[in-house]
Structures are given as C-alpha cells and as structure tokens.
C-alpha positions, 0 to 999 in steps of 0.5 A: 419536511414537517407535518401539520397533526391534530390529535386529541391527548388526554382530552385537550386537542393538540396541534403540532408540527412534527417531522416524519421520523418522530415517534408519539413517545418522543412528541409525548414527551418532548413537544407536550412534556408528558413524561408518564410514558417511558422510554424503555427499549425504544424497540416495543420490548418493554411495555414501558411507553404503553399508551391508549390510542382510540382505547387500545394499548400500543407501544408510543415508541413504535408509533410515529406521531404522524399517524396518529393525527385525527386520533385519540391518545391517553396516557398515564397523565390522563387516567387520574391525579394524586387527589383522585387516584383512578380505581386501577392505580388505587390497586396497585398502591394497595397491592405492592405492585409498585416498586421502582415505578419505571414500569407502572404507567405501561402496565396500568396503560395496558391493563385498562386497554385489556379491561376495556375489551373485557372487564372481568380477565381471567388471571390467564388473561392477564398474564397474556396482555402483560406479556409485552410488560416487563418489571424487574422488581415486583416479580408480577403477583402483586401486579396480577392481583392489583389488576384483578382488585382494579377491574372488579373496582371498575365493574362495581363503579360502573366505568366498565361493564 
C-alpha cells in the first residue's frame, strides 16, 4: 500500500508516493536524487544521513518518509552551492575539517540544527551535538574550530542571532 506525501525539500514542494517501509534517506536519495546525505550505518549511528526536518537535525535513516509528509526538509543540497558557499561550509574548508568528506554533509546538517537553537556553542556544546557524528579522519579539532569560525560567521552575517 502506497502513500501519497507532500513534503517541502530544500525549498521546492515535493509530491511523491512512497511505500510504508522507506525511509526519508532512501526517498532523498532514490526517488529525488539527493545524494548529500549518506548512508552510513543505516542504524542512527553514524550521523552521516544528518538532515534538517522543520530546523532540527535527525537521522534520514531512521525517519520514514511518510512522516514527514506536510514537513520541511533540508539537506546539504540545500545549505549552499559551489558559487556561493555557506558561511559554515566556508569554515570547514578553511579549517581542514574536511578530509574524505563521507561524514561533512551530517556534521554541517548538525552543527546548523545546533546554531539554530544557540548561535553562539560553547566548544562543550559542540562536542555534545556531535556525539551522534563520527569521522574517522579529522580526528574533531578541526572540525570543532570550523563550527566555532562558522557560527561567529553566521552571528556577524546575521542569519542567526
């Protein structure tokens, strides 16, 4: 049995059927060819399918597309574009906090979920909202400085507050 949803993604109203069982990463993925988010674990491990769902950061993997219908999703598709790099992926190229790049997308998903709620985490902070985040080649500091330099971006820009 098929669902009729409707979800807004990145902006652009999205209607799709989709069976019961299928999650919002492989809908991202499969049915509207976002591929930003990763499929790591698939068991909410890894942070790597990290997506926005109306502003706060959740695993695509253990979301099932049919609950978001009538929602709002984000993905790393939808945060900036090579001509204009948003100010957060801006510090992680200036910063080194990308190596294989696997994991990106989910720690930038996350790390705006975080600034969304408080604009200004303490390093603290940080890890804490990360802990759902692994990355096996950065070893995290340069990650952690990234999103500090990316947040006080943001504050000075004024897309936060």
């Amino acid at each position: 049995m098929r669902h009729n949803i409707s979800v807004r993604v990145n902006g652009m109203v999205e209607e799709h059927e989709v069976e019961p069982h299928v999650s919002l990463l492989t809908f991202l993925r499969e049915t509207l060819d976002l591929t930003g988010a990763k499929e790591g674990c698939n068991e909410g491990e890894c942070g790597s399918c990290m997506v926005l769902l109306d502003g706060k950061a959740v695993n695509a993997c253990l979301t099932l597309a049919v609950e978001v219908d009538g929602h709002e999703i984000t993905t790393i598709e939808g945060v900036g574009d090579a001509k204009r790099l948003h100010p957060l992926q801006s510090a992680f190229l200036k910063n080194h906090a990308v190596q294989c790049g696997f994991c990106t997308p989910g720690m930038i998903m996350t790390t705006l979920g975080l600034i969304a709620e408080n604009p200004a985490p303490t390093e603290q902070e940080i890890k804490v909202a990360l802990a759902g985040n692994l990355c096996r080649c950065t070893g995290y500091r340069q990650i952690i400085d990234a999103i500090q330099e990316g947040a006080e971006a943001m504050r000075q820009e004024g897309s936060v507050k």
